[in-house]
Kinemage of the C-alpha trace (Angstrom):
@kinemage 1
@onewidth
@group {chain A} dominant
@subgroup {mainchain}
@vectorlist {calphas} color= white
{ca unk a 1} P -104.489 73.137 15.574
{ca unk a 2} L -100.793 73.164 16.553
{ca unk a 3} L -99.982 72.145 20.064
{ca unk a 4} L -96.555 73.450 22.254
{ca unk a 5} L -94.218 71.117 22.433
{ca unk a 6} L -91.720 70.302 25.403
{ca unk a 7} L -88.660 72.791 25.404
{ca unk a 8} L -85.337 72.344 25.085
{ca unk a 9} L -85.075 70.646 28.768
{ca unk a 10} L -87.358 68.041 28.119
{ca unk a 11} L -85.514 64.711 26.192
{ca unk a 12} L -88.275 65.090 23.367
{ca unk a 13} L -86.633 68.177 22.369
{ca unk a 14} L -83.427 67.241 22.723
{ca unk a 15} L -82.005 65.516 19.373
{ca unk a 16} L -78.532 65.349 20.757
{ca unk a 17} L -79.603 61.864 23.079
{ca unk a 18} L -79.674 58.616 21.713
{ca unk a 19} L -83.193 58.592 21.052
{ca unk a 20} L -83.603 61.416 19.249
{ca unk a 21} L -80.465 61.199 17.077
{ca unk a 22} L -82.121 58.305 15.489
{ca unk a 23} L -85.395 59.812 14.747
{ca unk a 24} L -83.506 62.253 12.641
{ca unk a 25} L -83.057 58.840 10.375
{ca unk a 26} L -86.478 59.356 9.288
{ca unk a 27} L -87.955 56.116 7.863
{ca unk a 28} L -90.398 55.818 4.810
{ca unk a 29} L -91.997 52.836 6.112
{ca unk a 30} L -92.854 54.413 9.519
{ca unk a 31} L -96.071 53.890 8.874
{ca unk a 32} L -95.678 50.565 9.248
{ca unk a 33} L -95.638 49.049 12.678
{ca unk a 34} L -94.404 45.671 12.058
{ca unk a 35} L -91.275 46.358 10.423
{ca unk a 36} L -90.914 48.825 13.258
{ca unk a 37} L -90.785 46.245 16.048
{ca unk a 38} L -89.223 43.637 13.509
{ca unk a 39} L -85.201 43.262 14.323
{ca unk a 40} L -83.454 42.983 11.524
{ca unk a 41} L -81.417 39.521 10.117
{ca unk a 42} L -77.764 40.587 8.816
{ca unk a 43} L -75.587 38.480 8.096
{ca unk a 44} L -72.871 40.845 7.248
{ca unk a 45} L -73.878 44.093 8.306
{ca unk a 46} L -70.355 45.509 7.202
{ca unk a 47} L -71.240 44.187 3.870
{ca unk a 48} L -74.381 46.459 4.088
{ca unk a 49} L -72.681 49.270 5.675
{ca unk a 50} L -70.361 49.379 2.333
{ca unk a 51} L -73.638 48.878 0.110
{ca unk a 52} L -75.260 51.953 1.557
{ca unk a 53} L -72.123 54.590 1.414
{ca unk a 54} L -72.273 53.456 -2.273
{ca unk a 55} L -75.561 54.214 -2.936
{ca unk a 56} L -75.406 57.476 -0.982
{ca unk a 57} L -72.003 58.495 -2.980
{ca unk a 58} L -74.216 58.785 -5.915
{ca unk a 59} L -77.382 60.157 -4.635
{ca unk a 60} L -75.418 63.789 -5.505
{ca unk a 61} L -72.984 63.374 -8.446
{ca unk a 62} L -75.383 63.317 -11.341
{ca unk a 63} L -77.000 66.812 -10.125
{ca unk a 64} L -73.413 68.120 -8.743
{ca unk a 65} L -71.356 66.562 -12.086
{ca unk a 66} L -73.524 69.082 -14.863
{ca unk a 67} L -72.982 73.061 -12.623
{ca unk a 68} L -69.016 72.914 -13.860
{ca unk a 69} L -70.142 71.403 -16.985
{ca unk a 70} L -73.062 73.882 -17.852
{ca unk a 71} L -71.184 76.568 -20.394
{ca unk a 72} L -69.502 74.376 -22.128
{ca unk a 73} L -72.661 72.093 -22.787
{ca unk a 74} L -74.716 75.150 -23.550
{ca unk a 75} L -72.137 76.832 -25.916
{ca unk a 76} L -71.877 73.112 -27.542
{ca unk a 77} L -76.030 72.480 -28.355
{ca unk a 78} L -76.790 76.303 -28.684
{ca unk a 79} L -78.634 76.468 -25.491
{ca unk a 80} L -80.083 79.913 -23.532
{ca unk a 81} L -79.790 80.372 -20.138
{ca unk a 82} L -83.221 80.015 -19.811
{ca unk a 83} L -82.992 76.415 -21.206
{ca unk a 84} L -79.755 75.768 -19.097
{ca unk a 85} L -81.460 77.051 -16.308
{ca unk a 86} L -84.486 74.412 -16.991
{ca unk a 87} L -82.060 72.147 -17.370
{ca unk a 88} L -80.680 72.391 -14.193
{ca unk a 89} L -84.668 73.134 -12.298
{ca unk a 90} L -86.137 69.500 -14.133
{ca unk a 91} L -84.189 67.229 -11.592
{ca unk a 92} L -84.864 69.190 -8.701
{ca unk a 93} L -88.484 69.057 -9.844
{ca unk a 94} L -88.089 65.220 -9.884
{ca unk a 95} L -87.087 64.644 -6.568
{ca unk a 96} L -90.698 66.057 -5.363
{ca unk a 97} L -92.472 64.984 -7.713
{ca unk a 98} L -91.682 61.124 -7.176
{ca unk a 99} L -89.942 61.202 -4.060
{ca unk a 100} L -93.989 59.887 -2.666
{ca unk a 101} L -93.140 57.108 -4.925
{ca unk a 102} L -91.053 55.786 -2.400
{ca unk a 103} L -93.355 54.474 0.318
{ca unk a 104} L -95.772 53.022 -2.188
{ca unk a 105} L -92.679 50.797 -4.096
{ca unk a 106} L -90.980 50.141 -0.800
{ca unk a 107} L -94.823 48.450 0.408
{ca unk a 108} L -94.802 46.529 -3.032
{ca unk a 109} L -91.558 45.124 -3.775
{ca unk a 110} L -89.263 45.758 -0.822
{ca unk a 111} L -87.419 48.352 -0.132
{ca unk a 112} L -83.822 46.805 -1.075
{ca unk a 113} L -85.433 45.923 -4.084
{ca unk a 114} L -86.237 49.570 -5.107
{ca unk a 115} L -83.184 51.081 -4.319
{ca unk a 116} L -81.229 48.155 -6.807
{ca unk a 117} L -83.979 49.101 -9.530
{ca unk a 118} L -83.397 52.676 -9.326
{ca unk a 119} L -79.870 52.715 -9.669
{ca unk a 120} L -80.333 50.895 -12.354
{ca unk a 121} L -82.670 53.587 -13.871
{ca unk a 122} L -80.382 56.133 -12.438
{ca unk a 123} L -77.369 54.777 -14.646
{ca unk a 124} L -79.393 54.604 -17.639
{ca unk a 125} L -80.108 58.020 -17.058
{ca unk a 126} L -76.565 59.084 -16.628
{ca unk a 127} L -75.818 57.352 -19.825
{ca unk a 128} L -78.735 58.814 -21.793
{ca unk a 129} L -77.681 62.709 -20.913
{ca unk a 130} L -74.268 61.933 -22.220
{ca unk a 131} L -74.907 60.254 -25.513
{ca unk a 132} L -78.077 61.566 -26.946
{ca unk a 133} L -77.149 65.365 -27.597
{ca unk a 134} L -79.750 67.726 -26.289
{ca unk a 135} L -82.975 65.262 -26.371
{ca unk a 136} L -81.054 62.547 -24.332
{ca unk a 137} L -79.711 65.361 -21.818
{ca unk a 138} L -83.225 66.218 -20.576
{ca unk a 139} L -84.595 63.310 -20.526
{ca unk a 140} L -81.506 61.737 -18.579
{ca unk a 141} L -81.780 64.685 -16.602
{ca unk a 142} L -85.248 63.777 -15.782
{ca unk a 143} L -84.488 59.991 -15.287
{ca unk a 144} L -81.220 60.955 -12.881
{ca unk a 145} L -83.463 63.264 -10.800
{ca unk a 146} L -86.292 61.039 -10.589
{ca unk a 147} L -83.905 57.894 -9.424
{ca unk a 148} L -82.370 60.303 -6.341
{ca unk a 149} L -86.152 61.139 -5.274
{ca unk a 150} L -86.817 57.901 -4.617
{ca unk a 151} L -83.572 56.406 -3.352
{ca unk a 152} L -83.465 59.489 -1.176
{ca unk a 153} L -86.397 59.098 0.558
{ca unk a 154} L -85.768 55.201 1.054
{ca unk a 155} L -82.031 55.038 2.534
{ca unk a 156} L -82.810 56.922 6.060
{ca unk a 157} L -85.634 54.114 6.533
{ca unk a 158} L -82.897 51.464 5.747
{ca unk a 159} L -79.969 52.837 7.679
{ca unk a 160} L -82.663 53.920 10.816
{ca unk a 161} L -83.812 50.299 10.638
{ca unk a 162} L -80.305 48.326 10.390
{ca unk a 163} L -78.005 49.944 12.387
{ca unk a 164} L -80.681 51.454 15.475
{ca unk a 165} L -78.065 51.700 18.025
{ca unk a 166} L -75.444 52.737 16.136
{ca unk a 167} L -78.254 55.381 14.270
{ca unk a 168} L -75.882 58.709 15.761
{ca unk a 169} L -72.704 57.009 13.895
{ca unk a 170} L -74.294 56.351 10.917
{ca unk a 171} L -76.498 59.515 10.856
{ca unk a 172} L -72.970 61.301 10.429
{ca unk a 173} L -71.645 58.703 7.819
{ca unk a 174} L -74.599 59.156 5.701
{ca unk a 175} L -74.263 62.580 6.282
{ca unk a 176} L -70.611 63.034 5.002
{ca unk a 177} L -71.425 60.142 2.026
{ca unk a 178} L -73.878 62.880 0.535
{ca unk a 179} L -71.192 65.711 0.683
{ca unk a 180} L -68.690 63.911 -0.310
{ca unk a 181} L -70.465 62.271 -4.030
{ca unk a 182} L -71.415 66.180 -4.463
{ca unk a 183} L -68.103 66.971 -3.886
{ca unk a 184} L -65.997 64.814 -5.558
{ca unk a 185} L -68.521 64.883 -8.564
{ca unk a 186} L -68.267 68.996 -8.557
{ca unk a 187} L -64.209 68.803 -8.706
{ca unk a 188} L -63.331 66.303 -10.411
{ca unk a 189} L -65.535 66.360 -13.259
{ca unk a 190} L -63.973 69.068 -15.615
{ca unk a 191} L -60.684 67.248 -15.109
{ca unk a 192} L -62.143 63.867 -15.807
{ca unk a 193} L -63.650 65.467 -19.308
{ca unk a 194} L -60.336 67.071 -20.252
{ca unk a 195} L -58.711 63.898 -19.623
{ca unk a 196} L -61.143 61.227 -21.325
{ca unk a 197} L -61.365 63.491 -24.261
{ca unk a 198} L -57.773 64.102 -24.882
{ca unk a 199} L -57.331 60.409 -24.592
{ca unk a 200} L -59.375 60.505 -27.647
{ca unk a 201} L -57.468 63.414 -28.944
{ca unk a 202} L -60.486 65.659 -28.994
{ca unk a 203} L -59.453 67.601 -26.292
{ca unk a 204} L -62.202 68.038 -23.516
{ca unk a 205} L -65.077 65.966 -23.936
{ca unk a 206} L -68.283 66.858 -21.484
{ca unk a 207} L -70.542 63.745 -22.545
{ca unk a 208} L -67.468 61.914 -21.044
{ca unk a 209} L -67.026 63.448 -18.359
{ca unk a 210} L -71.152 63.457 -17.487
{ca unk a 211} L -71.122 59.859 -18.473
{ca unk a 212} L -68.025 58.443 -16.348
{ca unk a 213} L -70.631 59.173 -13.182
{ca unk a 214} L -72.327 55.661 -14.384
{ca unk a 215} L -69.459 53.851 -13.078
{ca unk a 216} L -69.965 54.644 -9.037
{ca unk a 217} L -73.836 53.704 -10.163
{ca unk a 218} L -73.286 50.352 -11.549
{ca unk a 219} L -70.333 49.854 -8.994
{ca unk a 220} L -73.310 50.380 -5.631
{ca unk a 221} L -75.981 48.206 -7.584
{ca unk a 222} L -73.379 45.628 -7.698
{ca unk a 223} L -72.777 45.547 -4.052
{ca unk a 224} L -76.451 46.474 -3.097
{ca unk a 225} L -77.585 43.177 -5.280
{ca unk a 226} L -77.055 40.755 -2.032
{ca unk a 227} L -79.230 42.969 0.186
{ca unk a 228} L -82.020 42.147 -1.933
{ca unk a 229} L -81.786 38.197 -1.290
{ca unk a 230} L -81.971 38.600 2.751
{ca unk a 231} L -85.326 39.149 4.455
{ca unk a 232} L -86.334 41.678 6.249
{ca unk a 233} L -89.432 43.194 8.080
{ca unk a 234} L -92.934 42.201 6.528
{ca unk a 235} L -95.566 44.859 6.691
{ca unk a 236} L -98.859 43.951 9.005
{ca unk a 237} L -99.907 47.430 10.859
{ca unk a 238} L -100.074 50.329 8.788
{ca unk a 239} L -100.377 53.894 10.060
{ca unk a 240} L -102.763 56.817 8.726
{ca unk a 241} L -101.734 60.712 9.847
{ca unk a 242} L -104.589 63.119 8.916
{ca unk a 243} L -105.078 66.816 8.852
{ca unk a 244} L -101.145 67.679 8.129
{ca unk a 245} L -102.093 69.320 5.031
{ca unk a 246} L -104.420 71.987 6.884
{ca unk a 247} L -101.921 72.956 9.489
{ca unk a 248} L -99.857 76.129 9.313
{ca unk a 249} L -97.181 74.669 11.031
{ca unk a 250} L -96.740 71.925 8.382
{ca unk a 251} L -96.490 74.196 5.671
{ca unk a 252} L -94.260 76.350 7.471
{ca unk a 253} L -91.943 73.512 7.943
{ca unk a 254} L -92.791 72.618 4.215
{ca unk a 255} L -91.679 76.280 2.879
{ca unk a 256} L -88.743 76.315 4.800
{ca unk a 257} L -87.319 73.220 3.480
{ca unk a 258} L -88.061 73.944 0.271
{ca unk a 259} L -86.449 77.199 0.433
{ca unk a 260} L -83.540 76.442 1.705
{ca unk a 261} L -83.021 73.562 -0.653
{ca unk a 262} L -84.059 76.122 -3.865
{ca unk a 263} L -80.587 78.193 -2.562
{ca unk a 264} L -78.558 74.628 -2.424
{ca unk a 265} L -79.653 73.448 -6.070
{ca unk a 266} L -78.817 77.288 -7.124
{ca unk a 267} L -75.494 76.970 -5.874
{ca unk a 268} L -75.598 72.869 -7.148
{ca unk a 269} L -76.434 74.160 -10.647
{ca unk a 270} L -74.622 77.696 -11.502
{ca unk a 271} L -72.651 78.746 -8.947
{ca unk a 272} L -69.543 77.324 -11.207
{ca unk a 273} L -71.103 79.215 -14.236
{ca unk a 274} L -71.120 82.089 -12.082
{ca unk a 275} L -68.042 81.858 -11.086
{ca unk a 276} L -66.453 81.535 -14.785
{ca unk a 277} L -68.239 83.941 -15.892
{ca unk a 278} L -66.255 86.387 -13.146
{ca unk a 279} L -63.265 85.162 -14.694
{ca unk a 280} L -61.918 81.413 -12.710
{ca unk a 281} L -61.851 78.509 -15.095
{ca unk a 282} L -63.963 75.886 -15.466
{ca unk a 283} L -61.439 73.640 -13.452
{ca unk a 284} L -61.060 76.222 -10.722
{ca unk a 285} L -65.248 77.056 -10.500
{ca unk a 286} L -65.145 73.308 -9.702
{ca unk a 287} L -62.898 72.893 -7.160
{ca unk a 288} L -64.360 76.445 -5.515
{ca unk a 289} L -67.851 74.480 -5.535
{ca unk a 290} L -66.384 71.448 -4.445
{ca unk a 291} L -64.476 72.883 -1.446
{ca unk a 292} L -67.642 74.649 -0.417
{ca unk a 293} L -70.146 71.150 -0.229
{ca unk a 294} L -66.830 69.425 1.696
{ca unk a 295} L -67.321 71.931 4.659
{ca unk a 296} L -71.284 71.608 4.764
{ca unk a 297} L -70.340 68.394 6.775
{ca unk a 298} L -69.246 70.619 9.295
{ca unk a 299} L -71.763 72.644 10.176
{ca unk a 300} L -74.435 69.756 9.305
{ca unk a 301} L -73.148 67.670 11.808
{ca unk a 302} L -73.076 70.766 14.805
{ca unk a 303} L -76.342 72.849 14.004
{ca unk a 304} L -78.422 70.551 14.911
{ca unk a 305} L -77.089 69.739 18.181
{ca unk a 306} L -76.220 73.633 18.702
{ca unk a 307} L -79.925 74.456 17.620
{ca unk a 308} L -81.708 72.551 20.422
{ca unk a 309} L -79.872 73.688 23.250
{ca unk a 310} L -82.058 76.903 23.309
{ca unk a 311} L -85.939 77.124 23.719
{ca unk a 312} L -86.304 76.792 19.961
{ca unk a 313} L -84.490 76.884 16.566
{ca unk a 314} L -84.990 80.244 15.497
{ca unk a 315} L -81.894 81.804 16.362
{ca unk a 316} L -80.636 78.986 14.632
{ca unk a 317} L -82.175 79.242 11.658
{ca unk a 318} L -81.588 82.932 10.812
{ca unk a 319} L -77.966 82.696 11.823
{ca unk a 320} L -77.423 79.974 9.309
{ca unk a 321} L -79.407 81.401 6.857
{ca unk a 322} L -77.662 84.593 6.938
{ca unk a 323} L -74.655 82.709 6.685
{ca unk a 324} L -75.744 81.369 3.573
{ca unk a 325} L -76.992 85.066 2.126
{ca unk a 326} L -73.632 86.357 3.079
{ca unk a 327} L -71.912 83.641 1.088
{ca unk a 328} L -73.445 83.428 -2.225
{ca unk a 329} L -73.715 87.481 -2.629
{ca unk a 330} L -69.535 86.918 -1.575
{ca unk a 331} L -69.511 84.620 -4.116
{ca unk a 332} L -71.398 87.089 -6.748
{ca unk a 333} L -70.086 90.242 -5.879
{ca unk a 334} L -66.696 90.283 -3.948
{ca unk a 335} L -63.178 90.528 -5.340
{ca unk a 336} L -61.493 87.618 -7.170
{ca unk a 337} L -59.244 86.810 -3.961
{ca unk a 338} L -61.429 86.894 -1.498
{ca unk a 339} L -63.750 83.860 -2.841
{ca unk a 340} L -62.458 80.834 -1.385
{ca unk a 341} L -63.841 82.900 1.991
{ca unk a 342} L -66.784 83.423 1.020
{ca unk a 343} L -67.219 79.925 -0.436
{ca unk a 344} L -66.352 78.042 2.994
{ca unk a 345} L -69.218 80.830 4.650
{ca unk a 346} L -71.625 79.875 2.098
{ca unk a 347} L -70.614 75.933 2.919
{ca unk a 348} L -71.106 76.604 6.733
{ca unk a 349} L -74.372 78.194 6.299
{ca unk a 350} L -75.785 75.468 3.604
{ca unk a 351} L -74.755 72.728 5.179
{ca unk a 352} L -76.239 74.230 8.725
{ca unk a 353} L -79.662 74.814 7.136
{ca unk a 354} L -80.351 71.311 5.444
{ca unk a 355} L -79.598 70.044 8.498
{ca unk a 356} L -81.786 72.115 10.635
{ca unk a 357} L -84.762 71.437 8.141
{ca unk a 358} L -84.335 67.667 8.917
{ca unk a 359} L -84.474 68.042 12.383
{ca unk a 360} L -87.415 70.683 12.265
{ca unk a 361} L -89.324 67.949 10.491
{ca unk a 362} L -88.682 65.634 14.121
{ca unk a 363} L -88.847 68.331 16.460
{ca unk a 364} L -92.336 69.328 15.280
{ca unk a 365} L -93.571 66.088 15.105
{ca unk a 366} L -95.156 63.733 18.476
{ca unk a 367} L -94.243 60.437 16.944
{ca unk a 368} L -92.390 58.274 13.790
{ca unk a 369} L -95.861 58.182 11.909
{ca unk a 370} L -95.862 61.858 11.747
{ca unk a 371} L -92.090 62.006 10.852
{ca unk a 372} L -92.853 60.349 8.264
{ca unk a 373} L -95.379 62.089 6.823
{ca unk a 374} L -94.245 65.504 7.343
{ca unk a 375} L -91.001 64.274 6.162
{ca unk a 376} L -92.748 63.009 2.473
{ca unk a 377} L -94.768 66.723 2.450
{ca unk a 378} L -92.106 69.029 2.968
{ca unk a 379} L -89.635 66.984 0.497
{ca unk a 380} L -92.983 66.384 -2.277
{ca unk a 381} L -93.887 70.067 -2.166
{ca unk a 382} L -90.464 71.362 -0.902
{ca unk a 383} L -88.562 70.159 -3.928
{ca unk a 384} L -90.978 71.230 -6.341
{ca unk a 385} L -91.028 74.626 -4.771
{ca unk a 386} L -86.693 74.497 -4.808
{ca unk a 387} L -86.992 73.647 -8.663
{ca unk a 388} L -87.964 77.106 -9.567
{ca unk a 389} L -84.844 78.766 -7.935
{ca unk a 390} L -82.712 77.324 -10.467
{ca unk a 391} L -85.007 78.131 -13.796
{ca unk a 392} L -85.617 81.604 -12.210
{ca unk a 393} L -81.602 82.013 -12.303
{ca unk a 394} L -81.474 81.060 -16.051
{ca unk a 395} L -84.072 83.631 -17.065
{ca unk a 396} L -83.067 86.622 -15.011
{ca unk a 397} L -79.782 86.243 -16.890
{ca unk a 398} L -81.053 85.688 -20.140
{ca unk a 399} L -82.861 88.972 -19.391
{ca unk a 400} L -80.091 90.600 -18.431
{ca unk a 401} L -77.148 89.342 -19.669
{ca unk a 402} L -74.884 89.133 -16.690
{ca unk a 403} L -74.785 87.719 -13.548
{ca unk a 404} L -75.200 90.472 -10.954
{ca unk a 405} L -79.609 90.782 -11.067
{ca unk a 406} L -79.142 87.000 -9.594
{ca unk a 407} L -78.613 88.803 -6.071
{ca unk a 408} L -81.924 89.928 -6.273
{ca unk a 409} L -83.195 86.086 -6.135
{ca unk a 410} L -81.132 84.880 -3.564
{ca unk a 411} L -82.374 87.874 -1.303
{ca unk a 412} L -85.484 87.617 -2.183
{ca unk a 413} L -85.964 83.499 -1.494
{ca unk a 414} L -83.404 83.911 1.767
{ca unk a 415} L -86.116 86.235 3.328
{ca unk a 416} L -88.784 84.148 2.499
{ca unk a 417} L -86.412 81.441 4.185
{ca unk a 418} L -86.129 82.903 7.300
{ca unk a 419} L -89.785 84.041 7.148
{ca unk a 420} L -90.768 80.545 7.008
{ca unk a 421} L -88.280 79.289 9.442
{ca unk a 422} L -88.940 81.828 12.015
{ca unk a 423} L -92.472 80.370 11.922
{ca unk a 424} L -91.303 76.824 11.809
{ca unk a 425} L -89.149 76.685 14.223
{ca unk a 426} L -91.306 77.642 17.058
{ca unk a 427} L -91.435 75.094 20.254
{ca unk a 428} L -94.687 73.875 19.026
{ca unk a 429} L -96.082 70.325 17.632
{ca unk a 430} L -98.302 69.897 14.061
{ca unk a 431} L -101.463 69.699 14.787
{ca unk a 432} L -102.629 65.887 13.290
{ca unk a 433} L -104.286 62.709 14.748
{ca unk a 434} L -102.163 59.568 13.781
{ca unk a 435} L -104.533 56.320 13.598
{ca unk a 436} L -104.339 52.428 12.802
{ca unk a 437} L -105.723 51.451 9.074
């Protein structure tokens, strides 16, 4: 049973305070008391400040680097839409399915442990996709996607628990690390194959291009490596939340999240192949998509301070959703000239409503235990619900043979975003009890 939760006057509602900035950092390890109250030993916390932009830069890239990529790759191994479209749905898939991973390695090994091991295993996959032909560009797919789950759900914990009173700073810099590895990924990666592969006098080359994106990974395991050798927390109290499976609320949170996200890895994974095949280049698809992730840090910075000053976040959530609508059917349907607008509308509203499902995920939440666990539902479930956006793209225009049915999609999962979101972003708390193991 859900309970009401304070409104917007009341400091628990109100993320834009100190307190509440750094719950939106939430932690993996929340569960876990000890490390909680445990303050941290650095011994150069710039030197882990560096280590985590690093590891954030590439926690996009390898899902952002394939969308400008995607027609030339298909064209080159003979794939269908439907296949690029799996293609591009088999990471997002990943990141749910293993992002519960997290918790349990972090409990085993240590969580600065994990994150060195999977970039590890995220380079390998980076380097598989690129040098294995169709066979190793699955499967790397699969690795790369799997590597971001878990690192994903690990680096919040890390940041929340290193830098607590600087946690509204950093909540910002980790913030504009993710946009900026999708970004620079998205732009640059085109150019980077044309380059590489005329150096080889080929001409454009897309298992170079895909591949260079190994080099940031190997470059943030190399500076992560001393955080492994400096001791942190050890766990003594855990934490058990029940019941957050039977609550509406939960799943209404859940849905919305994964909603949302299913229009992001859309636009992650064809929006350039849309765009090229309404007549830009492959270069200027790239820099269209690129421009578009640089101003989500805009409006995911502001929404979620505009979004609690009101009784609730539904307002909130429609207007950014509708921002987002109103974007991508720009982007799909409006003349040639007019795109860069639309693509900095579609950037406001995307970057307004991953923010607002993080902060949903606090807001609706009484404590750090159940942040936590609502946080690992709605990305598990969420992400494996956003994975079919992207395959549901590639079949529709296999079906059809052009790009203009894909407005039906986008319609059809915005509604059900603001459906869910209009339910989730009620004043009220998840109904759960949160207990000592």
């Amino acid at each position: 049973m859900t309970t009401k939760a304070p409104t917007a006057s009341s400091p628990r509602s109100n993320p834009s305070t100190p307190h509440e900035i750094t719950e939106l950092l939430i932690d993996a390890e929340a569960d876990d008391e000890q490390v909680q109250r445990q303050p941290p030993v650095l011994k150069r916390p710039w030197f882990l400040l560096l280590g985590l932009v690093l590891v954030a830069l590439n926690l996009r890239p390898a899902l952002s680097s394939m969308a400008p990529l995607l027609s030339e790759v298909s064209r080159s191994l003979g794939l269908s839409a439907a296949t690029a479209g799996l293609l591009t749905t088999l990471p997002v898939l990943c990141l749910g399915l293993f992002a519960p991973l997290a918790p349990i390695l972090a409990r085993r090994f240590g969580s600065e442990r994990v994150v060195l091991g999977i970039l590890l295993t995220l380079a390998c996959g980076i380097i598989l996709r690129s040098s294995m032909g169709e066979f190793g560009l699955f499967a790397g797919s699969i690795m790369a996607g799997a590597s971001i789950g878990i690192i994903g759900v690990l680096l919040p914990g890390i940041v929340k628990r290193d830098f607590a009173k600087q946690a509204g700073a950093m909540t910002g810099v980790y913030t504009m690390a993710l946009c900026l590895g999708a970004a620079v990924a998205a732009g640059s990666t085109v150019p980077l194959s044309e380059a590489l592969g005329n150096g080889n006098g080929n001409g454009s080359d897309w298992t170079l291009g895909l591949g260079f994106w190994i080099v940031p990974a190997i470059l943030a395991a190399i500076f992560w490596w001393p955080q492994t050798r400096q001791r942190h927390g050890q766990h003594q109290v855990a934490y058990r939340v029940r019941g957050l499976r039977r609550d509406p609320l939960a799943w209404q949170v859940t849905l919305y999240m994964g909603l949302q996200s299913s229009l992001a890895y859309i636009v992650f994974g064809w929006l350039p192949s849309i765009l090229i095949g309404r007549g830009l280049s492959a270069t200027e698809a790239g820099l269209l998509l690129s421009g578009s992730i640089m101003l989500q840090l805009v409006s995911s910075l502001t929404a979620p301070w505009l979004a609690t000053r009101g009784k609730d976040q539904r307002i909130a959530i429609v207007l950014v959703m509708l921002l987002t609508l109103a974007g991508l059917f720009g982007c799909l349907y409006a003349p040639l000239d007019q795109l860069w607008a639309w693509a900095i509308v579609l950037g406001l509203g995307q970057g307004g409503t991953f923010s607002l499902a993080l902060t949903l995920i606090v807001l609706r939440s009484r404590d750090s235990h159940v942040a936590a666990n609502l946080s690992s539902m709605a990305q598990g479930f969420g992400y494996t619900l956003a994975s079919l956006g992207p395959f549901a793209v590639g079949v529709v225009h296999d079906w059809t043979g052009n790009w203009d049915s894909v407005g039906w999609i986008f319609g059809i999962i915005g509604v059900a975003a603001i459906i869910a979101g209009l339910g989730a972003g009620r004043a009220l708390y998840v109904g759960v009890t949160s207990e000592k193991v």
